[in-house]
C-alpha positions in Angstrom: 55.6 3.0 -13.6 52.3 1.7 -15.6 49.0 1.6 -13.9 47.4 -2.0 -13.5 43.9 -2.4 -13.8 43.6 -3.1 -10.0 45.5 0.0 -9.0 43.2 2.5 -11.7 40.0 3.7 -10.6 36.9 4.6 -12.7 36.2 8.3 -13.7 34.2 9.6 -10.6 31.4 10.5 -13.7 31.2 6.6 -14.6 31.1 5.5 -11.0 28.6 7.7 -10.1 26.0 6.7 -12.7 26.6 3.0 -12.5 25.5 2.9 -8.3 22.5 4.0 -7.8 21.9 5.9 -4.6 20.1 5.6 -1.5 17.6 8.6 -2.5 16.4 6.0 -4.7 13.8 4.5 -1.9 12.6 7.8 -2.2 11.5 7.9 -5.7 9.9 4.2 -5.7 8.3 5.1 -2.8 6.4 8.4 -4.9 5.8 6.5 -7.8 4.2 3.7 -5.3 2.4 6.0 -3.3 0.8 7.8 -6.5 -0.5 4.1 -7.4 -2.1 4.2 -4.5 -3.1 7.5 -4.0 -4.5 6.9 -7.8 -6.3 3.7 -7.2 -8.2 5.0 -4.0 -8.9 8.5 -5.6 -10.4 6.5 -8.7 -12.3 4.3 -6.3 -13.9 7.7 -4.6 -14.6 8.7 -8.0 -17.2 4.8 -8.9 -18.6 5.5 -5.2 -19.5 9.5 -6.0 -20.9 8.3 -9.6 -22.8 5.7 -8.4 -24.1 6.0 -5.1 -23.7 9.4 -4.5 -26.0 9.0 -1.5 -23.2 7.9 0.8 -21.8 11.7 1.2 -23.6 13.2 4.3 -23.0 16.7 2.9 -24.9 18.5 0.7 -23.0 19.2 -2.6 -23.4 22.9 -1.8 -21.2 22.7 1.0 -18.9 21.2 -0.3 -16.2 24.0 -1.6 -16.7 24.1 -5.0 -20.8 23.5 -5.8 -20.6 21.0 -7.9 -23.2 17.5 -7.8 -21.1 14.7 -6.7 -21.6 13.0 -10.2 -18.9 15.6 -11.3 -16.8 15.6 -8.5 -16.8 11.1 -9.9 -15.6 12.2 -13.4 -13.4 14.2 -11.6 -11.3 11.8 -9.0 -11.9 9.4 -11.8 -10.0 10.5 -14.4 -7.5 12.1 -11.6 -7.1 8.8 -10.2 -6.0 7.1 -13.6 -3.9 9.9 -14.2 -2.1 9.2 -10.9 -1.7 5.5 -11.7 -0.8 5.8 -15.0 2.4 8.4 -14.3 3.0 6.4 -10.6 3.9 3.3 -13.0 5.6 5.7 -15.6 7.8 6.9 -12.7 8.5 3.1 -11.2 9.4 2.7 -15.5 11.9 5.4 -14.9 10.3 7.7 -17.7 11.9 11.2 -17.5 8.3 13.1 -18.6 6.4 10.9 -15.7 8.3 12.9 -12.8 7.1 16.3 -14.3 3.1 14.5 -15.0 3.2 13.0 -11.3 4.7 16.7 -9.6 1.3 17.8 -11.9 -1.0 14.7 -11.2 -0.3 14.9 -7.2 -0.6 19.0 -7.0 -3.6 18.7 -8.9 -5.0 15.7 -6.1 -4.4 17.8 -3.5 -6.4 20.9 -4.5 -9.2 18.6 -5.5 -9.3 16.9 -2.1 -9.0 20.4 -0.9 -12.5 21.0 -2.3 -13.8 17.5 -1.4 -12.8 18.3 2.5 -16.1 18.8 3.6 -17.6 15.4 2.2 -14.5 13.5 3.9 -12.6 15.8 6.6 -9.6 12.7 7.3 -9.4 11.0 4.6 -9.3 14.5 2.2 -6.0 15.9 4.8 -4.2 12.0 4.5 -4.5 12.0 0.7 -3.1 16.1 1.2 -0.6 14.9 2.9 0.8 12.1 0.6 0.0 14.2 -2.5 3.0 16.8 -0.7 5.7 14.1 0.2 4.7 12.7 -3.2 5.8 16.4 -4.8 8.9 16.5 -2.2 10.3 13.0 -3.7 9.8 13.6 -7.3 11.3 17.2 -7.1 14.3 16.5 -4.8 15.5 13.1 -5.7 13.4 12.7 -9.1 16.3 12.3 -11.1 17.8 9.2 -9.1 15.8 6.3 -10.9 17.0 6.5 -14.5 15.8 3.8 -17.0 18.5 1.5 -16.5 17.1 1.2 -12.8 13.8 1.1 -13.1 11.2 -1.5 -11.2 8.6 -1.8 -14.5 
């Protein structure tokens, strides 16, 4: 007895790469969340630089004494960073889940030290920087190129 192409099925390999799971939602949802999280942390950065007035604490309290012109450059060029390997990960670029697992650990401690100039909003952007980590390093490797949103 032959095997028809209706009665064959594809190696379990093959069939498992072509579907894509649903772990994926997790993975968009990182790389959309470190767009985000990257757009707002760039946007703290243009308000530190340039009207560094609005802060009610004194930059030595925050944790690290730094002047908030600093603590600009620094969510600035976080915050592009962020954006930059958020869309790399929505690409499906292999090298952007180990940048954004960098880029969102790296967030988090600078918020950290920027807790005492914005108590809330510091512990929310802590708190999407860790599910950010949790989704890149648990399901990371469930968008592949052939899948990607970009």
């Amino acid at each position: 007895m032959t095997d028809t192409p209706s009665t064959r099925s594809a190696p379990a390999s093959r069939r498992a790469s072509a579907e894509p799971t649903a772990w994926t939602g997790w993975v968009v949802f990182a790389g959309i969340m470190m767009v985000l999280v990257g757009t707002f942390q760039a946007i703290d950065g243009l308000v530190a630089l340039f009207n560094d007035d609005l802060y009610v604490v004194r930059p030595n309290g925050l944790v690290v004494n730094l002047d908030y012109t600093a603590w600009g450059w620094v969510h600035l060029l976080l915050g592009i960073l962020l954006i930059v390997a958020g869309v790399s990960v929505l690409s499906g670029r292999t090298w952007a889940r180990a940048v954004g697992v960098l880029a969102a650990l790296l967030s988090a401690v600078v918020n950290f030290g920027f807790l005492p100039a914005y108590p809330i909003w510091s512990t929310l952007m802590i708190v999407i920087d860790v599910i950010v980590i949790y989704a890149l390093i648990a399901h990371g490797r469930e968008l592949r190129n052939d899948e990607a949103y970009f």
